[in-house]
C-alpha positions, 0 to 999 in steps of 0.5 A: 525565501531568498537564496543565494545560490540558484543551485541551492533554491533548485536542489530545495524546490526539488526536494520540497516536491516530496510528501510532508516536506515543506520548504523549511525542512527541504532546505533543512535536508539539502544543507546536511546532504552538503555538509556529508562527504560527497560519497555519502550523496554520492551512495544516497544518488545511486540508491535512488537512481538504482531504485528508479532503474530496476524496481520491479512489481510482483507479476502475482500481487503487485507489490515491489519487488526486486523479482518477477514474483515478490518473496511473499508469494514465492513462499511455499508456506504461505497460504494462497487461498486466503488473499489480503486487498491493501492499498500500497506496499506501506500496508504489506509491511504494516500487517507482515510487521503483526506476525498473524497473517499467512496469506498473499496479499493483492496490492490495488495501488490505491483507492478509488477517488473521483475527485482525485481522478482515480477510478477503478480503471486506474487501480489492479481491481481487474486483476484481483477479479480475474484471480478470484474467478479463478477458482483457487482464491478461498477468501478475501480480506478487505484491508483499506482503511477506514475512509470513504474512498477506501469504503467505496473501494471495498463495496466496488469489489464486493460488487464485482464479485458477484456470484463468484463463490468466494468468502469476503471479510473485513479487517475489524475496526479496531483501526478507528474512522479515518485511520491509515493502516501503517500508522496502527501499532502492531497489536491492534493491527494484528487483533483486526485480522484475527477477529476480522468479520463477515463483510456482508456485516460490515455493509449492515453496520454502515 
């Protein structure tokens, strides 16, 4: 791809960096931010150098926040013996979207994945241990998607939570092999929750 402009080629390069954008659509996106009055770009700058500056991560779940502690777990209504482990914030809102679940979640910051170089050390499973040897957590519910590296994820925790008394369950698979959590419509989503079973069942069943 030839470019006119060494500006140009640098503001698409920079934006094809970002997930699922190629070239094609990086340039596609930089030439509208162009043809927008430059206080448009302008608000779009300060929101994403806002974000950069002041994002916070909840002290209790580890999930974005604009506070010390996030919104979900700040509520009073809001179960806290009950604790949902997801992956990212993008499984937060998938399952808050459902309307069915009333407990906290714990947010791991992803999956263990050798060949990517992430190991448990990388994810907040030691905080999620800790919580659980604290005595005030009832139940956990394993919420990762369906993929080896979320299954050996799962079974990594179980693991660790050994002969600590806490209840382990997994969403059901009504989310299929493969499935990523934010892309399951809400219904189907919200159905796993509800009929969610034993993870020592889902252990047999593997």
């Amino acid at each position: 791809m030839e470019f006119s402009s060494k500006l140009l080629e640098n503001a698409v390069y920079e934006m094809s960096q970002l997930p699922g954008i190629g070239k094609r659509t990086a340039l596609r996106l930089v030439l509208h931010l162009l043809r927008q009055p430059k206080n448009q770009t302008a608000q779009l700058v300060n929101a994403l150098e806002t974000l950069r500056e002041d994002i916070k991560f909840c002290s209790n779940c580890h999930s974005i926040s604009d506070t010390e502690i996030c919104d979900i777990c700040s509520n009073p209504a809001r179960n806290k013996n009950i604790i949902c482990v997801v992956e990212d914030i993008r499984d937060v809102m998938a399952i808050e979207s459902t309307g069915q679940y009333r407990g906290l979640y714990h947010v791991l910051g992803g999956k263990i994945s050798p060949l990517d170089g992430i190991g448990p050390q990388e994810l907040t499973i030691n905080s999620l241990v800790e919580k659980v040897k604290s005595g005030k957590v009832e139940e956990l519910i394993f919420a990762l998607s369906a993929t080896m590296e979320g299954d050996t994820t799962n079974f990594y925790i179980y693991k660790q939570l050994e002969g600590i008394e806490v209840k382990t369950s997994t969403i059901a698979r009504g989310i299929g092999v493969n499935d990523e959590l934010e892309y399951a419509d809400e219904v189907t989503l919200g159905r796993s929750i509800l009929n969610r079973i034993p993870f020592e069942n889902a252990l047999k069943s593997s």
